[in-house]
N, C-alpha and C positions, 0 to 999 in steps of 0.2 A: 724917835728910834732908840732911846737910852733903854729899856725897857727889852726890847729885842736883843739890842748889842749884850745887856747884861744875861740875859737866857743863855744867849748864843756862847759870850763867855763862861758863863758856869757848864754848859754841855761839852764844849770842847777843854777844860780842866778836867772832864772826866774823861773825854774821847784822850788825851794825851796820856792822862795813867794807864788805859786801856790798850793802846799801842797801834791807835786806829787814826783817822786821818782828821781833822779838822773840818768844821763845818763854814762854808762863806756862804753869806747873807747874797753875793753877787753872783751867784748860778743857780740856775732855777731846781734844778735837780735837787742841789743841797736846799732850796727855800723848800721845798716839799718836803723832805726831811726833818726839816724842821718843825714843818708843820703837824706832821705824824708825831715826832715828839711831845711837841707842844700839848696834842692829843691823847697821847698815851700820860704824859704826867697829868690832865683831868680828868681824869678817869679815878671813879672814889674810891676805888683801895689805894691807890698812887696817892694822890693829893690826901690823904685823909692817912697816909700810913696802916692799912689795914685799922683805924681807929683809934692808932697810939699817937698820931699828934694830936696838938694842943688844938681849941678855936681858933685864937690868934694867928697860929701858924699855917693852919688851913685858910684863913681867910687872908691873910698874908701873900701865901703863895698863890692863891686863886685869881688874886689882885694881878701880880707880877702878869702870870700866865696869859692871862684877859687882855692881858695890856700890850703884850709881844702879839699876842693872834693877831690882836688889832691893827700891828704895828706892820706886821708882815703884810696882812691882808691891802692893806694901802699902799705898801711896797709891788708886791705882787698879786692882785687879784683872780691867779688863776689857782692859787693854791686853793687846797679843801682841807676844810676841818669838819670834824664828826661831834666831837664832845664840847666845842665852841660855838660861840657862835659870831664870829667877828665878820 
């Protein structure tokens, strides 16, 4: 779950600048959410920075992303992914 928990901290570092509410891994509402996220950042303008990031960094992050779907997905297997496939 380090994988997840680290997602989930880096989205709520931005939901807190943002002024919106934190995400927990232990409500299903919020795990769907997440999963939409999770979603939305594989999506190849997202993950690929419209083309300005690096390989590395693309394939870095693809890593992370893969790895929380997964994570969730065996947490909770009712969530849906579109752009995963966990």
């Amino acid at each position: 779950m380090k994988n997840l928990q680290q997602y989930v901290d880096q989205k709520n570092a931005w939901e807190t600048i943002l002024g919106r509410k934190a995400l927990d891994i232990n409500t299903p509402a919020d795990r769907q959410s997440i999963a939409r996220s999770i979603d939305n950042d594989m999506s190849p303008e997202n993950l690929t920075c419209d083309g300005e990031a690096s390989m590395s960094h693309v394939r870095s992050r693809a890593k992370l992303l893969n790895a929380a779907a997964r994570e969730l997905k065996a947490l909770d297997p009712t969530v849906d992914f579109y752009e995963v496939e966990a």
